[in-house]
N, C-alpha and C positions, 0 to 999 in steps of 0.2 A: 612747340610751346611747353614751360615749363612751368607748374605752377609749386606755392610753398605755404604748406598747412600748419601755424606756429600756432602750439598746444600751450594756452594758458589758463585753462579754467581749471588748475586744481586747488583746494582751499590752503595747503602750504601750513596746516595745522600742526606740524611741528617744528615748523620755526618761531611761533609764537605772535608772528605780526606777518604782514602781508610778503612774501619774501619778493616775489614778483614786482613789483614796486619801491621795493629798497633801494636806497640809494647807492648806486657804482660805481665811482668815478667821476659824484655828482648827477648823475642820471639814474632814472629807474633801471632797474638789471633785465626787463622785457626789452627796453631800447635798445640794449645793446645786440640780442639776438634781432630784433625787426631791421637795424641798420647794417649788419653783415648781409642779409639777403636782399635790400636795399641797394647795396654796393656791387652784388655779384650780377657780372654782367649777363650769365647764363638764366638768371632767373625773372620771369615777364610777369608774375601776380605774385600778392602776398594772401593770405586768408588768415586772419589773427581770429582763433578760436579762444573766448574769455568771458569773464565774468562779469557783469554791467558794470563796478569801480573801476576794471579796468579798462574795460574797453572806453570807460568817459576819459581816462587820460590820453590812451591813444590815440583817441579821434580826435583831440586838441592840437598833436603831433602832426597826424597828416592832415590837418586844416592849416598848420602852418607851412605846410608845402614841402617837409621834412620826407615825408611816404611818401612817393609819386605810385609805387608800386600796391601798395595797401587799396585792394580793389573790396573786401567787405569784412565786416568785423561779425562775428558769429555767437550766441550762445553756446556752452559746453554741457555735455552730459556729466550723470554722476561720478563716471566712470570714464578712464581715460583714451578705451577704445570709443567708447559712443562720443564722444568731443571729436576723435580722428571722422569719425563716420559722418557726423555734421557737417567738418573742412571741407568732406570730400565731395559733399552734396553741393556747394559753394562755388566749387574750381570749375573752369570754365568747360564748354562743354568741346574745345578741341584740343586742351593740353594733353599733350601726351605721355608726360613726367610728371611724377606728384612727389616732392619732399617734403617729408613729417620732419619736425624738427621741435623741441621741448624748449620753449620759453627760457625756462630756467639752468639752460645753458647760453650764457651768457659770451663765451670767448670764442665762438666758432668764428674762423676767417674763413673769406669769402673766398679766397683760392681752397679750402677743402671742403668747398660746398660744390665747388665744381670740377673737383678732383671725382665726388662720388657721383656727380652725373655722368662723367665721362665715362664711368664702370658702368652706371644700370645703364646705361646709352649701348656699351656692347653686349652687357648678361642679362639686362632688364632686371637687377634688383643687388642695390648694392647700399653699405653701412659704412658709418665712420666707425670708426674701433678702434682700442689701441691694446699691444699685447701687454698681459702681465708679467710685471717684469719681480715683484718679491715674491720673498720668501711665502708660502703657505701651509698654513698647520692645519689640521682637524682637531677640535676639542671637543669635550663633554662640555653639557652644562652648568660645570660646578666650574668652569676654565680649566682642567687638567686636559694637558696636551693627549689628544689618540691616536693623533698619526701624522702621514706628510700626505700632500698633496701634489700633485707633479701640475708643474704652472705650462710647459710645451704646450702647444696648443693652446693654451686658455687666452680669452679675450675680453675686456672688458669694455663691454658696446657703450655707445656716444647716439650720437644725432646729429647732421641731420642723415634719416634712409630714406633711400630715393629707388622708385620704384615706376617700370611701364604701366601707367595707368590702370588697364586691364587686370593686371595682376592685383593689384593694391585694393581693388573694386572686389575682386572672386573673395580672395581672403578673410578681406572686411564681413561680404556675404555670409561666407562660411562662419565668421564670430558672433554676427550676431544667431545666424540659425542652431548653430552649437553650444548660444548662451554663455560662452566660455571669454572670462576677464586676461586679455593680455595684456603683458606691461610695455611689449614693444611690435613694432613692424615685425622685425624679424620672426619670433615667434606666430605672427597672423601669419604670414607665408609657410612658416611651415604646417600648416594646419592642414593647406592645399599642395603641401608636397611642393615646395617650389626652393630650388636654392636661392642663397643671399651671397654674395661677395664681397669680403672686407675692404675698406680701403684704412689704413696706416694713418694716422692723425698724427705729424711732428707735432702739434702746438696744442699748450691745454687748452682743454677742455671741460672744464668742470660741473657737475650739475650741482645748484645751490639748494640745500636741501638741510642743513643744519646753520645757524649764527655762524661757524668758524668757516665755513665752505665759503662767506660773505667776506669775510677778511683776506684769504686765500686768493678770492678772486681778484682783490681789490690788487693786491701784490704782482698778480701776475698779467694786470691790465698794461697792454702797451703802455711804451713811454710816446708822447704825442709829440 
């Protein structure tokens, strides 16, 4: 069993208005992330970790029989490990896959939702990612250029990471006894020494995080 912890409780204070709730394609841009895991046949619960406004819209969704998979809707912490820590308290108690996945990625498809199961299913913990492909500079503060940066290797991580239960569990343990705020899975596992294994995202992915990121997505919404 596999279950899917979709992180919405953050306040989106620099977008100016609730970004999570904005409109997509005509729907709020949470919908469009809850109905990709929805669709993926690999995945058997939803867990939407959120804020009371939100969670009122959701729960309207799967009262209209839209979620079948939306098994409970959670408060979030202040912080965006303690919101994962809550999902995890939630997810049932014999899933043995747990996918974190950020709300406010709104374009994941559901074939690379189960591209990176099929990874933690052989390494137990794996990430959508995608490589960096520009150019990179190093500046000073004032913008004057101080250097290059070599982009080989460099990654720029996505959502959703999917992870053997057990692992995800130690991690999380070790974050909060460490006190220590991360901003992703991956960095919890490394906390406990655990590797992660990318998997390649052909299709954007964008996380909505600025007004223009909102236009972007709208552009790069399938055509239906």
């Amino acid at each position: 069993m596999t279950s899917a912890i979709i992180v919405a409780a953050g306040r989106g204070s620099r977008m100016g208005f609730d970004k999570l709730l904005a409109s997509l394609g005509g729907v709020p841009v949470i919908l469009h992330a809850l109905r990709a895991f929805e669709a993926c046949s690999d995945i058997d619960e939803i867990i939407l970790v959120a804020s009371e406004d939100r969670a009122e819209v959701v729960r309207r969704l799967a009262d209209d029989g839209e979620l079948t998979k939306l098994r409970a809707i959670v408060p979030g912490g202040e912080e965006r490990h303690l919101s994962v820590w809550a999902g995890l308290q939630a997810v049932r108690p014999e899933a043995e896959f747990v996918a974190v996945h950020d709300g406010a990625r709104p374009l994941i498809h559901p074939l690379q939702i189960s591209r990176c199961l099929a990874r933690a299913r052989e390494t137990g913990a794996a990430a959508s990612a995608r490589p960096v492909v520009e150019t990179l500079k190093r500046a000073e503060s004032s913008g004057r250029v101080s250097g290059e940066v070599d982009r080989r290797d460099l990654w720029i991580m996505e959502t959703p990471q999917i992870f053997a239960r057990p692992l995800l569990e130690a991690a999380y343990q070790q974050v909060r006894q460490s006190d220590v705020a991360v901003t992703d899975e991956v960095s919890a596992l490394g906390l406990i020494g655990r590797d992660v294994w990318l998997v390649d995202n052909p299709t954007p992915n964008p996380k909505i995080t600025w007004p223009p990121d909102l236009a972007l997505a709208e552009r790069l919404l399938p055509v239906a």
